[in-house]
N, CA, C, O and CB atoms as a CASP TS submission, in Angstrom:
PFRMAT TS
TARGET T0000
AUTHOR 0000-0000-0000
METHOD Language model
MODEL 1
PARENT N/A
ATOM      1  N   UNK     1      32.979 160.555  58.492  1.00  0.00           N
ATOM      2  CA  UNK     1      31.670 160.070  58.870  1.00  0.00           C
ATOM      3  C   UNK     1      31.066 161.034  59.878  1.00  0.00           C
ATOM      4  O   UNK     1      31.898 161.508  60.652  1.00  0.00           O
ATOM      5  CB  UNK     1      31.750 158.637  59.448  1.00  0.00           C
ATOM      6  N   UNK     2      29.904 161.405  60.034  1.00  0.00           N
ATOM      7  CA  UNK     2      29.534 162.196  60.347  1.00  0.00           C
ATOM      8  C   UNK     2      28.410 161.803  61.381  1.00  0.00           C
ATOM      9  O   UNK     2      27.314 161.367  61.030  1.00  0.00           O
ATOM     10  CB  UNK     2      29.382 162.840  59.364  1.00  0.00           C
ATOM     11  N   UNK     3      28.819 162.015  62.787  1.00  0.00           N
ATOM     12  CA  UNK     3      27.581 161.465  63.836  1.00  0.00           C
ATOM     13  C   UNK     3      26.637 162.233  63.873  1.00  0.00           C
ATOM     14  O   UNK     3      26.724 163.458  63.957  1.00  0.00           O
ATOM     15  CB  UNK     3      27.870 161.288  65.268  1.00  0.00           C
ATOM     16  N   UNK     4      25.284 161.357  63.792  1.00  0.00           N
ATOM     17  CA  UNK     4      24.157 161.986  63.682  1.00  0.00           C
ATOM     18  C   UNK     4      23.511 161.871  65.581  1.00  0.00           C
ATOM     19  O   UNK     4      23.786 160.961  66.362  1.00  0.00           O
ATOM     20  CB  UNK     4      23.178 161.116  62.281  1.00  0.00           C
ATOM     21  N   UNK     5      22.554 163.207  65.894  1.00  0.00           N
ATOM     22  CA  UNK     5      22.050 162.915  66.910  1.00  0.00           C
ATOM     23  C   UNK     5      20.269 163.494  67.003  1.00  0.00           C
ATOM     24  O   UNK     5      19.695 164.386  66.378  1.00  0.00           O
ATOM     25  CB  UNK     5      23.084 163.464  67.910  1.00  0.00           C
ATOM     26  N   UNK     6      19.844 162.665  67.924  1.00  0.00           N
ATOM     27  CA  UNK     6      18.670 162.370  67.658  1.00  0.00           C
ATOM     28  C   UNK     6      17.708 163.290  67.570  1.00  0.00           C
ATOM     29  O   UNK     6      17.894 164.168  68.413  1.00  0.00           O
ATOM     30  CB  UNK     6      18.366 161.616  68.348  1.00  0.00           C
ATOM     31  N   UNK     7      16.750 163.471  66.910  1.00  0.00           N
ATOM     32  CA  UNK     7      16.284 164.257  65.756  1.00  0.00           C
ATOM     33  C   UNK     7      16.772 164.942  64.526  1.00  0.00           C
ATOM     34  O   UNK     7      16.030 165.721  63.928  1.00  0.00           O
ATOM     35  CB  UNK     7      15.859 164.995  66.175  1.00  0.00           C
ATOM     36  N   UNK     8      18.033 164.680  64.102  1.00  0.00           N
ATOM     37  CA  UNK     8      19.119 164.722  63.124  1.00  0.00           C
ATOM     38  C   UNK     8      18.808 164.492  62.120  1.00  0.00           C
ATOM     39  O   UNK     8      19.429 163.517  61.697  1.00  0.00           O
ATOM     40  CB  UNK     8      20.059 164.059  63.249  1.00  0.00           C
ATOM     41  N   UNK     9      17.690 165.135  60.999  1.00  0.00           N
ATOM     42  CA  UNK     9      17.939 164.248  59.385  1.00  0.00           C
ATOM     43  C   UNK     9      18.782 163.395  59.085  1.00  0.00           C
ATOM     44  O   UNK     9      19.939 163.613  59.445  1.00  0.00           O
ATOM     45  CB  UNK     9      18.273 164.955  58.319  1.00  0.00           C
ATOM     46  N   UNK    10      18.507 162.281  58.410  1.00  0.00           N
ATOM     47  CA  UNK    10      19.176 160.965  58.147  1.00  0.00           C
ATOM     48  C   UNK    10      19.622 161.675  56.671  1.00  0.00           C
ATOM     49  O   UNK    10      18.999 162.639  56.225  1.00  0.00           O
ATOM     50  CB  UNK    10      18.075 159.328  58.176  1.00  0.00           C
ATOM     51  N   UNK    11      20.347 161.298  56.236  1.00  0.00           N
ATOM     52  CA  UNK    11      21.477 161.604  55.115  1.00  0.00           C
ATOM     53  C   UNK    11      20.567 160.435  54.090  1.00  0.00           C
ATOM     54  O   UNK    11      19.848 159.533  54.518  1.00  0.00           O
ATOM     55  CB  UNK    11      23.557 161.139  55.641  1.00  0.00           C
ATOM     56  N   UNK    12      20.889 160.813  52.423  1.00  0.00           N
ATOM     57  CA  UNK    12      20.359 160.177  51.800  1.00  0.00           C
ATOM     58  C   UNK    12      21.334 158.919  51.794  1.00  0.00           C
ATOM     59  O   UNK    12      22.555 158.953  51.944  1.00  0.00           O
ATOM     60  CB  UNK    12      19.986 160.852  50.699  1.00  0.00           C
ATOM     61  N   UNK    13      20.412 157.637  51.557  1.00  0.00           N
ATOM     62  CA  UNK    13      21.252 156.357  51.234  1.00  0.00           C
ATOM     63  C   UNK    13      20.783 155.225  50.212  1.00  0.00           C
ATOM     64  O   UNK    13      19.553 155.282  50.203  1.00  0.00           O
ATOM     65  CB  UNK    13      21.434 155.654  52.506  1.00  0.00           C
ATOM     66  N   UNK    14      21.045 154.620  49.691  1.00  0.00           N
ATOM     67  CA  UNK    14      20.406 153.250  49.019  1.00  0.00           C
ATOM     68  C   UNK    14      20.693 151.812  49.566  1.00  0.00           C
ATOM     69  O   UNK    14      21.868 151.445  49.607  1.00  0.00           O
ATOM     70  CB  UNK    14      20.887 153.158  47.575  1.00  0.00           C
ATOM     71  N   UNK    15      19.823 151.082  49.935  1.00  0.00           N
ATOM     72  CA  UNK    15      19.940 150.029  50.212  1.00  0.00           C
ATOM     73  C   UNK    15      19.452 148.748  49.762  1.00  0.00           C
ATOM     74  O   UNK    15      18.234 148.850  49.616  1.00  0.00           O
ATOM     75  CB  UNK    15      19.787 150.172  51.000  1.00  0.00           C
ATOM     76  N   UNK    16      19.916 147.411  49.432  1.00  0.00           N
ATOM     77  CA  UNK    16      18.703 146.822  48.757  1.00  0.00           C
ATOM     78  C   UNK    16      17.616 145.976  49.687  1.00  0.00           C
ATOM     79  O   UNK    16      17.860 145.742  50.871  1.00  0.00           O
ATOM     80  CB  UNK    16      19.254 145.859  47.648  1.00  0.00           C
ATOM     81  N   UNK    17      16.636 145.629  49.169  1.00  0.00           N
ATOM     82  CA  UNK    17      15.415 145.210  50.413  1.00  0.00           C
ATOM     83  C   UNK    17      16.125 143.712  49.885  1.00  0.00           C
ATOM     84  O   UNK    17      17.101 143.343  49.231  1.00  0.00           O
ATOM     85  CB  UNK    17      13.123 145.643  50.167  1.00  0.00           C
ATOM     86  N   UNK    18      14.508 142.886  50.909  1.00  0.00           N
ATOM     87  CA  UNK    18      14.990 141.522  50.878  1.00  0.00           C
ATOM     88  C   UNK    18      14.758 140.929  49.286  1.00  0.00           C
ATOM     89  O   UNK    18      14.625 139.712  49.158  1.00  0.00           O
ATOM     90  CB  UNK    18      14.134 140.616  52.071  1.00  0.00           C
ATOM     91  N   UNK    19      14.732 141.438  48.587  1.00  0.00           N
ATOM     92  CA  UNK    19      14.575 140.773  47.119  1.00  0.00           C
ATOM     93  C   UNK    19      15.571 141.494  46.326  1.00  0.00           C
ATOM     94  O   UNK    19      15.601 141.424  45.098  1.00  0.00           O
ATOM     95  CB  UNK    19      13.023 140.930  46.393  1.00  0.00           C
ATOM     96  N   UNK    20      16.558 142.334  47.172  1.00  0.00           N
ATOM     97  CA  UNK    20      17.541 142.871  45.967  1.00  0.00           C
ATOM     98  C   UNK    20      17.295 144.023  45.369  1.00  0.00           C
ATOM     99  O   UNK    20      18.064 144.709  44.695  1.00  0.00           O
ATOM    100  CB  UNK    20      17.610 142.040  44.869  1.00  0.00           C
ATOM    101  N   UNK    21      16.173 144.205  45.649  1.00  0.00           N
ATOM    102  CA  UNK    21      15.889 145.580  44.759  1.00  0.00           C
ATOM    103  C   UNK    21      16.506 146.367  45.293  1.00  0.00           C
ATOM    104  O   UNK    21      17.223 145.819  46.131  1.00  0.00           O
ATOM    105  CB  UNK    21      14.556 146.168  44.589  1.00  0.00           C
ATOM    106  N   UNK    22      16.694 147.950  45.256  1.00  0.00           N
ATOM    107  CA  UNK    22      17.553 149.119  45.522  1.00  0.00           C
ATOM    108  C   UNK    22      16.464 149.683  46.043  1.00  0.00           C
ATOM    109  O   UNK    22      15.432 149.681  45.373  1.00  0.00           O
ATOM    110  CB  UNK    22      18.363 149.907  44.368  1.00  0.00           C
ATOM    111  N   UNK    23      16.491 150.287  47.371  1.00  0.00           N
ATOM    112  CA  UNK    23      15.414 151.140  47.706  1.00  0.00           C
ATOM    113  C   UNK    23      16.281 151.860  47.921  1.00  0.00           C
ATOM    114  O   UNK    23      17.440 151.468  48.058  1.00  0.00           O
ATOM    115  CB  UNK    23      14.367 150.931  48.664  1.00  0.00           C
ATOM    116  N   UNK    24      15.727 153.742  48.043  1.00  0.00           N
ATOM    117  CA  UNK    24      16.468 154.971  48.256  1.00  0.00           C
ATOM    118  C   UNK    24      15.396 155.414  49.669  1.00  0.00           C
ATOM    119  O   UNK    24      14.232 155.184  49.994  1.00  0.00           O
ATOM    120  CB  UNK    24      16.509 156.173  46.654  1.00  0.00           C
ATOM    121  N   UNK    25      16.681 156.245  50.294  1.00  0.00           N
ATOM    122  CA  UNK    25      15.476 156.369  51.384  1.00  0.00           C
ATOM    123  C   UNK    25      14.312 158.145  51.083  1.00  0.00           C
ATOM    124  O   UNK    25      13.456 158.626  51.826  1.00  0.00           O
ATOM    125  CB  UNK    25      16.571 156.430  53.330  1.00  0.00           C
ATOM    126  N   UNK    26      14.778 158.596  49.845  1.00  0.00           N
ATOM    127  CA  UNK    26      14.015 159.444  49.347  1.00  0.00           C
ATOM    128  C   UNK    26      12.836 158.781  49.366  1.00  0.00           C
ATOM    129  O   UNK    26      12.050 159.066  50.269  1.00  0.00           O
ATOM    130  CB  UNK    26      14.402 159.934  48.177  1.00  0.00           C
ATOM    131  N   UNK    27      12.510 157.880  48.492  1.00  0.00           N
ATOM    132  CA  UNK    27      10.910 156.985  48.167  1.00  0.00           C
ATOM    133  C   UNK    27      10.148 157.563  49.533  1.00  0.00           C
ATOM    134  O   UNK    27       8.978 157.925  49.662  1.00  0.00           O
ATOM    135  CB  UNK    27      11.018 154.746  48.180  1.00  0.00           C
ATOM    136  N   UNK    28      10.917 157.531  50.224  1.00  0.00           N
ATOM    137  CA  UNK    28       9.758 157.681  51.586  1.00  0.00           C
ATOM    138  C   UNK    28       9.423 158.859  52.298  1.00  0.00           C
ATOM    139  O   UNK    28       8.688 158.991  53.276  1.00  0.00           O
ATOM    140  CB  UNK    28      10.154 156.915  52.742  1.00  0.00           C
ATOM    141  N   UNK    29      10.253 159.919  51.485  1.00  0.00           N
ATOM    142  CA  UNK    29       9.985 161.632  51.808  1.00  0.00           C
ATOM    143  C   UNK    29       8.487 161.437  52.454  1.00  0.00           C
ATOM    144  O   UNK    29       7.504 160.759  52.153  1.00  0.00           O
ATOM    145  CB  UNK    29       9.963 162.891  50.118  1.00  0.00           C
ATOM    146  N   UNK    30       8.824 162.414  53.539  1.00  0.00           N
ATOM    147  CA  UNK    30       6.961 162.590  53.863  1.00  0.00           C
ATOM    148  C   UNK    30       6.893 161.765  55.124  1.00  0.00           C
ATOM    149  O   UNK    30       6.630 162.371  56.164  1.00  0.00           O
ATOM    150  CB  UNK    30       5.654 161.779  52.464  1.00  0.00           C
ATOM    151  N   UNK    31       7.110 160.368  55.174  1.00  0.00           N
ATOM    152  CA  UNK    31       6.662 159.336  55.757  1.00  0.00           C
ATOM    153  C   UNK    31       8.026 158.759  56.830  1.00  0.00           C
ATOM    154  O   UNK    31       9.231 158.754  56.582  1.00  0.00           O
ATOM    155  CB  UNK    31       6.119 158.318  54.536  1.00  0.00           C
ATOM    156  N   UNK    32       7.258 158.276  58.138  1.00  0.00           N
ATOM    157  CA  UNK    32       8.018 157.779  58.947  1.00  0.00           C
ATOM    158  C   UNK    32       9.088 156.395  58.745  1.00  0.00           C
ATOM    159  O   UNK    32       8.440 155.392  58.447  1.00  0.00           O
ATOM    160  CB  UNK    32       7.161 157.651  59.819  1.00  0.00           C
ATOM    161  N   UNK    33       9.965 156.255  58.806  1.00  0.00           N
ATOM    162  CA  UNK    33      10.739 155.085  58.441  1.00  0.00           C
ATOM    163  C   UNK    33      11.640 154.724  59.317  1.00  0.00           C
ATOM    164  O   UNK    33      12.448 155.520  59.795  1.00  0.00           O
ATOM    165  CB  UNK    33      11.365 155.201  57.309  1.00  0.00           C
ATOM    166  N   UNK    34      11.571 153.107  59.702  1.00  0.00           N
ATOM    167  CA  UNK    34      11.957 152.288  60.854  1.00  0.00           C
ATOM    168  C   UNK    34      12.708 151.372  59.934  1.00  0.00           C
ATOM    169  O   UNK    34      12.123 150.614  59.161  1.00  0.00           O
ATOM    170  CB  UNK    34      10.717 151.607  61.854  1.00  0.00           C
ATOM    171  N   UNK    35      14.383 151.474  60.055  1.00  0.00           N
ATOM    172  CA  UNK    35      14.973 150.365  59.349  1.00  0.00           C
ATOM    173  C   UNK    35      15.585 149.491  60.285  1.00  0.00           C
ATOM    174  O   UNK    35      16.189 149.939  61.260  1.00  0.00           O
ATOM    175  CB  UNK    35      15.942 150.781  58.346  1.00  0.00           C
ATOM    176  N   UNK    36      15.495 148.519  60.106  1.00  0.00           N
ATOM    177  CA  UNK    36      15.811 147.097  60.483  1.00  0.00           C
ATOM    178  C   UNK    36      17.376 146.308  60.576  1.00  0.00           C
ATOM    179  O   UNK    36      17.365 145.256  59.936  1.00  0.00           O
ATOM    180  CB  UNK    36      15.048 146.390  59.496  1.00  0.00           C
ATOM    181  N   UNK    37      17.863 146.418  60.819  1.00  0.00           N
ATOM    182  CA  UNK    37      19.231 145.325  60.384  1.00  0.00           C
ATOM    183  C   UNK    37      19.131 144.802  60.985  1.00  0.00           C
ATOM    184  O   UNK    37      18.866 145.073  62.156  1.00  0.00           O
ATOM    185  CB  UNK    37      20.578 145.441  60.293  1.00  0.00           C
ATOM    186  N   UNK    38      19.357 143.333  60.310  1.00  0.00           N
ATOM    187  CA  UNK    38      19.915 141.969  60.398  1.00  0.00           C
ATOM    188  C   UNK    38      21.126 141.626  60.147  1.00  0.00           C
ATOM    189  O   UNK    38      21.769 142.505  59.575  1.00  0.00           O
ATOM    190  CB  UNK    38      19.359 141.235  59.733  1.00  0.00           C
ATOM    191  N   UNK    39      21.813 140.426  60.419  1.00  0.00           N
ATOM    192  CA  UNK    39      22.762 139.721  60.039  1.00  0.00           C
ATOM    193  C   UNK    39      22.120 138.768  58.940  1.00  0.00           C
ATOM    194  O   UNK    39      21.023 138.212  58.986  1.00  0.00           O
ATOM    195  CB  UNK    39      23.407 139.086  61.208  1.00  0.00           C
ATOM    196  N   UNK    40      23.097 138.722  57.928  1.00  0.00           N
ATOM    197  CA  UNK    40      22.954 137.531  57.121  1.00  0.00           C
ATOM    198  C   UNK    40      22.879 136.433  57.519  1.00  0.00           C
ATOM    199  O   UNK    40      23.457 136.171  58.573  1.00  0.00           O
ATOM    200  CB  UNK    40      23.706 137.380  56.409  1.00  0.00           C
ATOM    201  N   UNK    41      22.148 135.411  56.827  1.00  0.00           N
ATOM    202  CA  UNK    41      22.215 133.798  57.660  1.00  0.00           C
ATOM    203  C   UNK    41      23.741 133.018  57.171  1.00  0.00           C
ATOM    204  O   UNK    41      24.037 133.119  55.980  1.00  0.00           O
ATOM    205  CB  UNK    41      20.589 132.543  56.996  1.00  0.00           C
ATOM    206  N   UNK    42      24.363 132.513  57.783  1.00  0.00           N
ATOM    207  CA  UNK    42      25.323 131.983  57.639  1.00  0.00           C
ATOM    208  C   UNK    42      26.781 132.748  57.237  1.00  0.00           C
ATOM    209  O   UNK    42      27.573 132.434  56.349  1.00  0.00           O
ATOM    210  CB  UNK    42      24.892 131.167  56.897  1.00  0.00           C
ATOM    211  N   UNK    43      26.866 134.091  58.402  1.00  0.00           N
ATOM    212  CA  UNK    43      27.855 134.998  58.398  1.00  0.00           C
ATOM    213  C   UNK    43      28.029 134.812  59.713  1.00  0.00           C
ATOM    214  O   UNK    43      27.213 134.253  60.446  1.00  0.00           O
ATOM    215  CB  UNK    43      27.628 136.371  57.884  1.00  0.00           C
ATOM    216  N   UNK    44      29.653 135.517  60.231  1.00  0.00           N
ATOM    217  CA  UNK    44      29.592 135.364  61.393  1.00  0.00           C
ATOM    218  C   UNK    44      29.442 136.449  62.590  1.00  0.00           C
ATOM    219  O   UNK    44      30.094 136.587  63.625  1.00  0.00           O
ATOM    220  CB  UNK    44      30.480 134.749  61.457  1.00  0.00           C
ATOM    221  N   UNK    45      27.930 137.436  61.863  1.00  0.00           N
ATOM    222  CA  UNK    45      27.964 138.949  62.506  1.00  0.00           C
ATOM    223  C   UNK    45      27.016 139.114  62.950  1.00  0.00           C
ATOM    224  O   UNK    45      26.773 140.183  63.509  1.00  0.00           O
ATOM    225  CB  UNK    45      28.165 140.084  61.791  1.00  0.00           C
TER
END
């Protein structure tokens, strides 16, 4: 695993949004991107 530091290109990844779909974080070449994590509801994290 490889620590990234800040101003570091983010490595490509896929994740799915809140409906499941698969987003890639290519889609957003170009453009600023702020990802979010949450915990699932009814996990214990």
């Amino acid at each position: 695993m490889t620590i990234l530091k800040k101003g570091d290109p983010a490595p490509g990844f896929t994740l799915a949004d809140q409906f499941g779909k698969s987003i890639q974080l290519k889609d957003f070449k170009g453009r600023k991107v702020l990802l979010y994590f949450f915990t699932r509801a009814w996990t214990s994290g």
